[in-house]
C-alpha positions as CSV (number, residue, x, y, z in Angstrom):
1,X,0.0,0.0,0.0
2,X,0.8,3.7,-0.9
3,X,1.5,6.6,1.3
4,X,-2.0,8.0,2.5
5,X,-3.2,11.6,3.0
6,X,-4.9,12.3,6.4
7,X,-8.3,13.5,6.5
8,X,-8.4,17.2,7.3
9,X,-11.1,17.7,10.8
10,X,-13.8,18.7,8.5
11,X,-13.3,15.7,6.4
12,X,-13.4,13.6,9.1
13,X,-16.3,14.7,10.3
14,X,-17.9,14.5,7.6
15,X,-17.2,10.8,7.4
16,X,-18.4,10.1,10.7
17,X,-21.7,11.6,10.4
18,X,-22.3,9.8,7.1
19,X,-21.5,6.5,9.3
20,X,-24.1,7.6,11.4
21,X,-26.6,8.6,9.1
22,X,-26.8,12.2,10.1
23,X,-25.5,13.7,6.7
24,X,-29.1,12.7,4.4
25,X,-31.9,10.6,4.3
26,X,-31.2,7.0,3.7
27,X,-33.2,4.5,2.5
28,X,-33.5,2.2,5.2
29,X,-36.2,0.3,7.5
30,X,-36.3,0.9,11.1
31,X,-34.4,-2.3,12.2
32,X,-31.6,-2.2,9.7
33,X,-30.4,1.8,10.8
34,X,-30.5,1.1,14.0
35,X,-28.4,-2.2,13.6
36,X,-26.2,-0.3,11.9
37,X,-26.1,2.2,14.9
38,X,-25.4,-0.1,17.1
39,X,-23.0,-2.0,15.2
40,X,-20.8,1.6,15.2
41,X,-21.3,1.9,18.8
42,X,-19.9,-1.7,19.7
43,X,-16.7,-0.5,18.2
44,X,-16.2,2.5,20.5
45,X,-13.5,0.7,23.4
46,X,-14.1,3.1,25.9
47,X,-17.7,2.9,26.5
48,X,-19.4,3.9,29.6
């Protein structure tokens, strides 16, 4: 693999709040957004 950019802060969080589905409607059920939600927030290590 290549040398990578970083992602400036406004990139960055522009990413993360497409993960969470805050950036535009999507086109998904009830169950399967908030799977997905979930699914983001297992991977947070420092939970309360």
């Amino acid at each position: 693999m290549g040398a990578r950019e970083a992602l400036s802060a406004r990139a960055l969080n522009r990413a993360l709040l497409g993960r969470q589905l805050l950036l535009r409607r999507a086109d998904l059920s009830v169950v399967p957004a908030v799977e997905r939600l979930l699914g983001l927030n297992a991977q947070d290590p420092n939970l309360p």
